[in-house]
MDAnalysis code that builds the backbone (N, CA, C; Angstrom):
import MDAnalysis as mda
import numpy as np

u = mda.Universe.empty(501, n_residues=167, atom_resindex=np.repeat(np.arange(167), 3), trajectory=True)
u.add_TopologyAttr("name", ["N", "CA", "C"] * 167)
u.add_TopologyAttr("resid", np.arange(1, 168))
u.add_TopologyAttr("resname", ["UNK", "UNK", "UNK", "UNK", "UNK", "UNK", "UNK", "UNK", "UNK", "UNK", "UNK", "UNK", "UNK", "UNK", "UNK", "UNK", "UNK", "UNK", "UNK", "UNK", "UNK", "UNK", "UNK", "UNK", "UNK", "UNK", "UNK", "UNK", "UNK", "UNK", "UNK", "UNK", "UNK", "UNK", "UNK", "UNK", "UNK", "UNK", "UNK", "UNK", "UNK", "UNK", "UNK", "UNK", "UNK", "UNK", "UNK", "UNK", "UNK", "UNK", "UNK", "UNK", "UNK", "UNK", "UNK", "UNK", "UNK", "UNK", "UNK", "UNK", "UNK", "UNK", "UNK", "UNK", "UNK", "UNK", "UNK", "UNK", "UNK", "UNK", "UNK", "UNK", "UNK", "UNK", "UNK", "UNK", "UNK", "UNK", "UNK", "UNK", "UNK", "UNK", "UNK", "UNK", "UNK", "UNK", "UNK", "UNK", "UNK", "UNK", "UNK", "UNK", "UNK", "UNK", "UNK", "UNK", "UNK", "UNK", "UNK", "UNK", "UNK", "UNK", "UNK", "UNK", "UNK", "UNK", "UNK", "UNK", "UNK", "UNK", "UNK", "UNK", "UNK", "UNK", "UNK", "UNK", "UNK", "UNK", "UNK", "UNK", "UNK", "UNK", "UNK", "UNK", "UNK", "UNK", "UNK", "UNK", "UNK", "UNK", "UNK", "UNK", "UNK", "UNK", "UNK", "UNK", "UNK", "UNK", "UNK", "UNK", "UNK", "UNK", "UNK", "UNK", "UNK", "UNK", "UNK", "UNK", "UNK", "UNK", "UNK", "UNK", "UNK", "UNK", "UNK", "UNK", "UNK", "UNK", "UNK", "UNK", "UNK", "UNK", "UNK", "UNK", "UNK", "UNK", "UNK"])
u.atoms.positions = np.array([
    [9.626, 2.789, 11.718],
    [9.214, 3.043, 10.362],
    [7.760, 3.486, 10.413],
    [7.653, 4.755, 10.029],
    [6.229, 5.420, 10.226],
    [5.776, 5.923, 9.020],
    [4.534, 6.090, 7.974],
    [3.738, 6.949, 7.634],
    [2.555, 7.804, 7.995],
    [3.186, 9.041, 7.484],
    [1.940, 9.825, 7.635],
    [1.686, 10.719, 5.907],
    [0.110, 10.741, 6.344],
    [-0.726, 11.213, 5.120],
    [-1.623, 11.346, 5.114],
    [-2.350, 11.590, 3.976],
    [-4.239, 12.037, 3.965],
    [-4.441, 10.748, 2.890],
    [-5.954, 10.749, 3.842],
    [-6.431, 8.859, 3.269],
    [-7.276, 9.643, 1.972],
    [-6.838, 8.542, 1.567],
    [-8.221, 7.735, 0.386],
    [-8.862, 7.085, 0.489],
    [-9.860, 6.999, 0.358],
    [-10.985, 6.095, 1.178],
    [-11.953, 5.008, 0.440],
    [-11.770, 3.916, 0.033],
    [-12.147, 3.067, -0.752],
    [-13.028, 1.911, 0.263],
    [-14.160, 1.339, -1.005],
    [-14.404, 0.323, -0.312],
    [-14.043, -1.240, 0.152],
    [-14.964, -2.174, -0.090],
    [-14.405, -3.407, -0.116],
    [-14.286, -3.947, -1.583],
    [-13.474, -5.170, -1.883],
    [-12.999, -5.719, -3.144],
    [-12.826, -4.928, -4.480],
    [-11.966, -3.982, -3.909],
    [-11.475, -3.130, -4.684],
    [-10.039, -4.042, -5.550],
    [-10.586, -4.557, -6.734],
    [-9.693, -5.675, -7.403],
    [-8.282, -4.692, -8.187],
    [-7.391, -5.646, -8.255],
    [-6.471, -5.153, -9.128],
    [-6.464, -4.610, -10.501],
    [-8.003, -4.427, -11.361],
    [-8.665, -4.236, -12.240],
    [-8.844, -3.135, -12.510],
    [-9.019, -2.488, -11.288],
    [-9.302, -1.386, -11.141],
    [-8.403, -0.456, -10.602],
    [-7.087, -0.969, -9.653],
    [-6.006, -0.342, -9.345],
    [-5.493, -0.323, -10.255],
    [-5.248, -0.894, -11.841],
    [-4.192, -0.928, -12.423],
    [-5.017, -1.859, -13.580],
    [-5.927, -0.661, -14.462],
    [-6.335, -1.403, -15.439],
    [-5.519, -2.454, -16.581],
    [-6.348, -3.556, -17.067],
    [-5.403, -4.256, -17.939],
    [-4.658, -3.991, -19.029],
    [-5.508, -2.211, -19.238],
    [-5.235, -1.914, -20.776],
    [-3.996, -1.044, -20.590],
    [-3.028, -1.099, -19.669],
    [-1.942, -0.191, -19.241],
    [-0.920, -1.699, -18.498],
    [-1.075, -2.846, -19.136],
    [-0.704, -3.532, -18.684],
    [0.770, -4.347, -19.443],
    [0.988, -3.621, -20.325],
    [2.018, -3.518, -21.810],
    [3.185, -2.370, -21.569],
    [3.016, -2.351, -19.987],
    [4.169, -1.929, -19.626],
    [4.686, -2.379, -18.394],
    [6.306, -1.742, -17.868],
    [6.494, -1.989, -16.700],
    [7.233, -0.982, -15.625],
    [6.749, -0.030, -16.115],
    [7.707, 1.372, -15.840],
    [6.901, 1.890, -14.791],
    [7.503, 2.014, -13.674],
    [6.160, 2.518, -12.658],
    [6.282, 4.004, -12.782],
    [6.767, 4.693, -13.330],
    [5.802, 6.120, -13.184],
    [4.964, 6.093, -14.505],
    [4.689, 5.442, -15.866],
    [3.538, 4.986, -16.608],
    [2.421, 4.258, -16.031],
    [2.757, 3.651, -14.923],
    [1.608, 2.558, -14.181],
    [1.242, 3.704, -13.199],
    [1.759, 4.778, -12.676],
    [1.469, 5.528, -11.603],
    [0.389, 6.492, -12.435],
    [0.514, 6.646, -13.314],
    [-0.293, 8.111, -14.129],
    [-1.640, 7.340, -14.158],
    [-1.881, 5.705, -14.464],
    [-3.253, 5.148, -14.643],
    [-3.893, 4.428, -13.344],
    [-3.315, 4.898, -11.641],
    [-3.416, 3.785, -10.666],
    [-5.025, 4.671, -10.593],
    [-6.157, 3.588, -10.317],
    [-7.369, 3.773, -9.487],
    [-8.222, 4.405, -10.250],
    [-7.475, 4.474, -11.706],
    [-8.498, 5.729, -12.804],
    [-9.568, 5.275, -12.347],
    [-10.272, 3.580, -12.839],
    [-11.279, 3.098, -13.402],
    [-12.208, 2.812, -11.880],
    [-11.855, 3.353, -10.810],
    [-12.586, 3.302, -9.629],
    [-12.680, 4.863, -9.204],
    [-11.853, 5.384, -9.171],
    [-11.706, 7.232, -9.270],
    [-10.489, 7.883, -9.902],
    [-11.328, 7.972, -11.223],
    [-10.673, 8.882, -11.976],
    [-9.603, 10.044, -11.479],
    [-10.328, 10.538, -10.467],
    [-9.212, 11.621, -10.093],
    [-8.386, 11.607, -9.468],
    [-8.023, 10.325, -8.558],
    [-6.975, 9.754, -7.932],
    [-5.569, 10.182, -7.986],
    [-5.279, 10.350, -9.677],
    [-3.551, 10.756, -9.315],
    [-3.982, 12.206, -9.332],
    [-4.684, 13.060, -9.436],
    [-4.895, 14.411, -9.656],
    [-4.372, 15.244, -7.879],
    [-5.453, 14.346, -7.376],
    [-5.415, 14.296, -5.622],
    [-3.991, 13.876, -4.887],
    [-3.803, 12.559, -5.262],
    [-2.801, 11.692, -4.200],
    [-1.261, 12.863, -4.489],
    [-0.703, 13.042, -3.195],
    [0.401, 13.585, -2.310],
    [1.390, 12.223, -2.187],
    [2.672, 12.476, -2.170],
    [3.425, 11.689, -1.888],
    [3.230, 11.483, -0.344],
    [3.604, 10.323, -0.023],
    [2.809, 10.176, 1.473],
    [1.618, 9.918, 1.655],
    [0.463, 10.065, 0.979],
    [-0.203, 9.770, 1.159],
    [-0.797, 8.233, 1.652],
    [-2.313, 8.190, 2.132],
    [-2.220, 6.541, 2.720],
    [-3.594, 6.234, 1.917],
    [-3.798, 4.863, 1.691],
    [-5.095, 4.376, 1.138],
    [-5.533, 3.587, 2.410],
    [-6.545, 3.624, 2.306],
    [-7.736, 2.819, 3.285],
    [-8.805, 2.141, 2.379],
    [-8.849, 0.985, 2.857],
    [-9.984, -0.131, 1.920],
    [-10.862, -0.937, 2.724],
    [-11.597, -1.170, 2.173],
    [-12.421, -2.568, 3.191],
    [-11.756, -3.605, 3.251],
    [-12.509, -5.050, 3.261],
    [-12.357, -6.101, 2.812],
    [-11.668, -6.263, 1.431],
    [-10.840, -7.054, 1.417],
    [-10.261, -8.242, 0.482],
    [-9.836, -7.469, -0.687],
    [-9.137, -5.932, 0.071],
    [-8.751, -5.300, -1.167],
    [-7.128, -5.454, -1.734],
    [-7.460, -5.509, -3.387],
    [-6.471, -5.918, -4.075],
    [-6.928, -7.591, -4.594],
    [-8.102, -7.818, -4.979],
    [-8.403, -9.322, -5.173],
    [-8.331, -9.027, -6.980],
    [-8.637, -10.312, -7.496],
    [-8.481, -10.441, -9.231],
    [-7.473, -10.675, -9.310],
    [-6.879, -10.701, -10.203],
    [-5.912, -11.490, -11.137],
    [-4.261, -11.198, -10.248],
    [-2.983, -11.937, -10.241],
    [-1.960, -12.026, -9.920],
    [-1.210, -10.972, -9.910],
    [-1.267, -9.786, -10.302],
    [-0.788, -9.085, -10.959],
    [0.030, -7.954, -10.187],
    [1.361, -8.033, -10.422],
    [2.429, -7.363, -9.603],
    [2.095, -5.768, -9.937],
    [2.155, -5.552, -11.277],
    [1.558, -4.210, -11.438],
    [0.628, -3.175, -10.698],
    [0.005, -4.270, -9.728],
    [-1.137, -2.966, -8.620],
    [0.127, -2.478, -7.946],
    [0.255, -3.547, -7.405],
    [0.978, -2.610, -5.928],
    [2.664, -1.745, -6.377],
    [2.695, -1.851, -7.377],
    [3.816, -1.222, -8.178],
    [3.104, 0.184, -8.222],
    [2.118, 0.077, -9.178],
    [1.606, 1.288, -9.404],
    [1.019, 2.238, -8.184],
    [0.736, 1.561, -7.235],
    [0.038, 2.215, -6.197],
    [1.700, 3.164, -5.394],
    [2.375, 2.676, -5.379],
    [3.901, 2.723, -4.476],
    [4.264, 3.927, -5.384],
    [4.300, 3.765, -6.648],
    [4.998, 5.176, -7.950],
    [4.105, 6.101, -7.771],
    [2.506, 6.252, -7.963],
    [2.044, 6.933, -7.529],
    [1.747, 8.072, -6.358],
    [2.718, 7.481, -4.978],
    [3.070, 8.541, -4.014],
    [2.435, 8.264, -2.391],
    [2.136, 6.825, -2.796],
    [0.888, 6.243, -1.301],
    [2.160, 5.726, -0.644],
    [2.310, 5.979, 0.352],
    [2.957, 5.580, 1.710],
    [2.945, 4.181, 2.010],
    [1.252, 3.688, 2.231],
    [0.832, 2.775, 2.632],
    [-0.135, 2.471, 2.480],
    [-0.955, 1.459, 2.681],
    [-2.030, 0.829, 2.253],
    [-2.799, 0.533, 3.671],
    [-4.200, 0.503, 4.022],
    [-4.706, -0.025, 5.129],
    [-5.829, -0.609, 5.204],
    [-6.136, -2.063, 5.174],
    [-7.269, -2.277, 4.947],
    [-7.479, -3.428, 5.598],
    [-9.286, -3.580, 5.489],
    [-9.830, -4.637, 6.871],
    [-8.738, -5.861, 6.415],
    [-8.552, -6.420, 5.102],
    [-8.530, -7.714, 4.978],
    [-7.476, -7.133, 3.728],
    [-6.667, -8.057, 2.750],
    [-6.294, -8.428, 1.652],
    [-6.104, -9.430, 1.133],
    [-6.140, -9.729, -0.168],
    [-6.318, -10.426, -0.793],
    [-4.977, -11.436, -1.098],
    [-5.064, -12.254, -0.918],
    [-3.530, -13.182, -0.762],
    [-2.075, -13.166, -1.321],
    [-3.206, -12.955, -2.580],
    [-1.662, -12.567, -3.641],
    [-0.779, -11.449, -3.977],
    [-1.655, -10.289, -3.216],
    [-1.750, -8.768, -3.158],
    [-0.878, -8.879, -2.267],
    [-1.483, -8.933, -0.906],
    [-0.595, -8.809, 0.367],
    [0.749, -9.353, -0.404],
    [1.194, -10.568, -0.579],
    [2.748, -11.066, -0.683],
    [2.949, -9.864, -1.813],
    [2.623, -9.775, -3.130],
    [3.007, -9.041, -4.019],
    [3.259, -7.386, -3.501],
    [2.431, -7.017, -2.337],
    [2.640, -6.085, -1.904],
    [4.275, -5.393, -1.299],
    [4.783, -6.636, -0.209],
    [5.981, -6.900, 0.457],
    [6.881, -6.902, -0.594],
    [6.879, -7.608, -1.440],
    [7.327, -8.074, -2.330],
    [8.089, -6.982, -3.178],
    [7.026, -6.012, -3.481],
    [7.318, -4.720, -3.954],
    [7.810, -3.348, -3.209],
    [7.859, -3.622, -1.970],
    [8.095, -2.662, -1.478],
    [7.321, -1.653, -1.094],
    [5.666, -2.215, -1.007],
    [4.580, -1.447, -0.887],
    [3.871, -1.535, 1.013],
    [4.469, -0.826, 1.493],
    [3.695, -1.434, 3.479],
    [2.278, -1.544, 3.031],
    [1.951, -2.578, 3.476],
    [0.680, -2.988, 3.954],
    [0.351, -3.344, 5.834],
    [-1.127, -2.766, 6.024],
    [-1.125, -3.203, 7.209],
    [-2.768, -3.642, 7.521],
    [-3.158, -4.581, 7.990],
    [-4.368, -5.147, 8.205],
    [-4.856, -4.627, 9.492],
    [-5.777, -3.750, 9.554],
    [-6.561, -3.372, 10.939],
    [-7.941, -3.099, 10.352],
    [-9.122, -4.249, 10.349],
    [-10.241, -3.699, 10.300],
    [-11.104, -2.666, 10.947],
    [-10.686, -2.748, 12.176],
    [-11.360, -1.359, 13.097],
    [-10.807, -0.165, 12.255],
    [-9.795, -0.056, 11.744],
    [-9.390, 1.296, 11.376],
    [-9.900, 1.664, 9.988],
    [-10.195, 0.552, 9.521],
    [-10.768, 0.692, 7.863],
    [-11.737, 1.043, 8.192],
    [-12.810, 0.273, 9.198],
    [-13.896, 1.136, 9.367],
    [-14.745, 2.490, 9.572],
    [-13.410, 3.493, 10.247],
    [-13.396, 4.041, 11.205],
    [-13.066, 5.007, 10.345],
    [-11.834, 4.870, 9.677],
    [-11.090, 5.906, 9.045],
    [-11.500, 6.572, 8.197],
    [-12.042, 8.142, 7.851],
    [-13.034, 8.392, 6.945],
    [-11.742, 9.320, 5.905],
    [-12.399, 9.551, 4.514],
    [-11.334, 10.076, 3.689],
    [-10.736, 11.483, 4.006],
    [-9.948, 12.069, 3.759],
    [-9.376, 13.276, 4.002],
    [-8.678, 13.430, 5.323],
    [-8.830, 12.352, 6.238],
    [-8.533, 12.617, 7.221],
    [-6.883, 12.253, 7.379],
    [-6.051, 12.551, 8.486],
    [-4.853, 12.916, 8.811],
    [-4.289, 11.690, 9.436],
    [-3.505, 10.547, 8.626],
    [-3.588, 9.519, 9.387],
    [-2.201, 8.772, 10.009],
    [-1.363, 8.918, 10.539],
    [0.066, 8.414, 11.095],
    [-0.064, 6.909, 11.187],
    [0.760, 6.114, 10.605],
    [0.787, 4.726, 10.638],
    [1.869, 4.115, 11.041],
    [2.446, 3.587, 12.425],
    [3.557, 3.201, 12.434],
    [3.960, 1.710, 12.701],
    [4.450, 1.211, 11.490],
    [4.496, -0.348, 11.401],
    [5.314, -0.935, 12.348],
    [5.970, 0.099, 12.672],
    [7.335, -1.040, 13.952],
    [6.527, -0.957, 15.387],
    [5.479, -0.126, 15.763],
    [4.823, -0.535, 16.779],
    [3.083, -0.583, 16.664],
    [2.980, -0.928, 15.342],
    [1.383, -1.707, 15.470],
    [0.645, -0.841, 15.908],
    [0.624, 0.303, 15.499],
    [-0.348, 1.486, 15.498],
    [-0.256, 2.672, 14.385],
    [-2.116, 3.064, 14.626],
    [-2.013, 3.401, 13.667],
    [-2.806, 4.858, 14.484],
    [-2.588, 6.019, 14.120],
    [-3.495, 6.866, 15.044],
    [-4.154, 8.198, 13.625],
    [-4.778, 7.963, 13.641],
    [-6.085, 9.026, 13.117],
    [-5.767, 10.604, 13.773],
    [-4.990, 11.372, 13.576],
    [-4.815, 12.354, 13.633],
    [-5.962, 13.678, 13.801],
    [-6.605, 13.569, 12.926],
    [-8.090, 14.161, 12.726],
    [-8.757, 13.873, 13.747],
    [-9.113, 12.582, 14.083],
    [-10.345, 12.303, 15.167],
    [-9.525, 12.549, 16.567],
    [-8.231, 12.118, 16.168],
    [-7.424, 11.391, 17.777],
    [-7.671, 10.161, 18.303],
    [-7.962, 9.194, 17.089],
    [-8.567, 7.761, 17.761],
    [-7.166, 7.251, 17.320],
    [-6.930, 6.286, 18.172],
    [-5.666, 4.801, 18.080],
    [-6.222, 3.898, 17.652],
    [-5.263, 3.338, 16.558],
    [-6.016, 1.609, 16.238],
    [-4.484, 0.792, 16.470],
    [-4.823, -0.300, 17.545],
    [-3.862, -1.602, 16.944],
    [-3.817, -2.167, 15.920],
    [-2.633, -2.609, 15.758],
    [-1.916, -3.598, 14.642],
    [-1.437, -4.156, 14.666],
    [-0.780, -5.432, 13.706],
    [0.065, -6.083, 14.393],
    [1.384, -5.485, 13.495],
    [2.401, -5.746, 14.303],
    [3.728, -4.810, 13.972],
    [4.532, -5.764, 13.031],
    [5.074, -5.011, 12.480],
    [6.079, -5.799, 11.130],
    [6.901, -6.173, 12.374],
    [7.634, -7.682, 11.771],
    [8.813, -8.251, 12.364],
    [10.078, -7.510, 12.023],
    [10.998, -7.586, 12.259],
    [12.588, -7.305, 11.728],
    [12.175, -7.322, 10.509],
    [12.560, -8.862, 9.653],
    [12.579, -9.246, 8.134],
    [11.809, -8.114, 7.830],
    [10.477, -8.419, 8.391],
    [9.572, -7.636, 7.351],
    [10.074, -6.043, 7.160],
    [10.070, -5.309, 8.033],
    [10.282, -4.126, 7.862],
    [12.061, -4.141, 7.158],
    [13.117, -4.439, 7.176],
    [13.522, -4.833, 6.410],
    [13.505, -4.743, 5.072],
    [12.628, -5.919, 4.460],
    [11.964, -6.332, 3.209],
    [11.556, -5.155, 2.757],
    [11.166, -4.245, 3.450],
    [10.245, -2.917, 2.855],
    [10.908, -1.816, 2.538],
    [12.143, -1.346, 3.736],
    [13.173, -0.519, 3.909],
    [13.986, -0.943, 2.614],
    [14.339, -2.029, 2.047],
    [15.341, -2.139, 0.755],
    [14.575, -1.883, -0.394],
    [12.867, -1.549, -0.093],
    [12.090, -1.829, -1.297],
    [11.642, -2.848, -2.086],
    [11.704, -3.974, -1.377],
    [11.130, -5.103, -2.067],
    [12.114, -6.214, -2.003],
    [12.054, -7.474, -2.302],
    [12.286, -8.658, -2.801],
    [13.719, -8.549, -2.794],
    [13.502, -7.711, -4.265],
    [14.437, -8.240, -5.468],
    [15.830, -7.280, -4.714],
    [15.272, -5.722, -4.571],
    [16.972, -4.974, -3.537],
    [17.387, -5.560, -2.562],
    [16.373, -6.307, -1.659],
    [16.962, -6.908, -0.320],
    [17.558, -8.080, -0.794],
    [17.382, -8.657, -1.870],
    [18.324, -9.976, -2.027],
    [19.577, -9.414, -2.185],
    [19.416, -8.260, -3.374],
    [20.848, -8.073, -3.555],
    [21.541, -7.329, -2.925],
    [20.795, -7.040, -1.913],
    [22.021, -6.094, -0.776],
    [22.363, -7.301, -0.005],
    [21.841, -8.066, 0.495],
    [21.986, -9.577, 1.362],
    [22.955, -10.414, 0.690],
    [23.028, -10.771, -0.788],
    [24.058, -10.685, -1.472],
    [25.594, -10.326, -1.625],
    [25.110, -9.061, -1.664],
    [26.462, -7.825, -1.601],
    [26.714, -7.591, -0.355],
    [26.274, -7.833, 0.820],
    [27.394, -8.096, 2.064],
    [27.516, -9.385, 2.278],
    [26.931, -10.615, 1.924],
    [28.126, -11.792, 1.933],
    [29.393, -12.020, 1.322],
    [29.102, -11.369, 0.130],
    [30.549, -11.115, -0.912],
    [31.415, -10.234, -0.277],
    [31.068, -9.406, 0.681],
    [32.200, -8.366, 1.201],
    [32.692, -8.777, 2.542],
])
């Protein structure tokens, strides 16, 4: 399970506030949550982002409030994947959760500058920078996890897990 795309390049504690302001929060339709992801940090965000595309963050991005709506909106919007030094606790699970890959490599957050060309492949814990030609380790999704991601979240993998015990 691989992405590739052109980064976005964000910093650290980039909160859910700002992925997915509150005032767009009176809905639950992710291509309405996709039209407002990252306005209030860069406006021009959905103007730019490519399906496929990848985000890159610092530290502890996705922190503030509980809110399933980021990583919803970030996923409708057309991002592949997410990559950043650190995340924020509730993000990361809500991330999986949704069907959004996340992958933690601080060297690569560091490293990774915007526009650049970036291949991410979660089943072997690398991530390679296309542009520069630099490799970063990772650590690799398990089975479940990749899994969990391949059904899109939570809620499809229950009910496909479901729907072949019944059959």
């Amino acid at each position: 399970m691989a992405f590739e795309g052109t980064v976005h390049k964000y910093g650290r504690d980039v909160d859910t506030d700002v992925i997915i302001p509150a005032r767009y929060l009176n809905t639950n339709d992710p291509a309405e949550l996709a039209r407002h992801c990252m306005e209030d940090i860069d406006p021009g965000f959905v103007a730019r982002v490519r399906p496929g595309d990848i985000i890159v963050a610092g530290e502890n991005f996705g922190c503030g409030s509980s809110r399933e709506h980021a990583p919803v909106a970030i996923r409708a919007a057309g991002v592949s994947c997410v990559v950043a030094a650190s995340f924020a606790r509730i993000f990361y699970r809500n991330a999986f959760n949704t069907g959004l890959p996340i992958v933690v490599c601080p060297h690569a957050a560091r490293e990774i500058e915007a526009g650049d060309r970036v291949r991410v492949d979660v089943v072997e814990g690398r991530i390679e920078d296309l542009t520069t030609g630099k490799t970063y380790a990772a650590e690799a999704y398990p089975p479940f996890m990749r899994e969990l991601v391949a059904s899109g979240g939570l809620l499809p993998y229950v009910k496909k897990r479901l729907a072949e015990d019944e059959a």
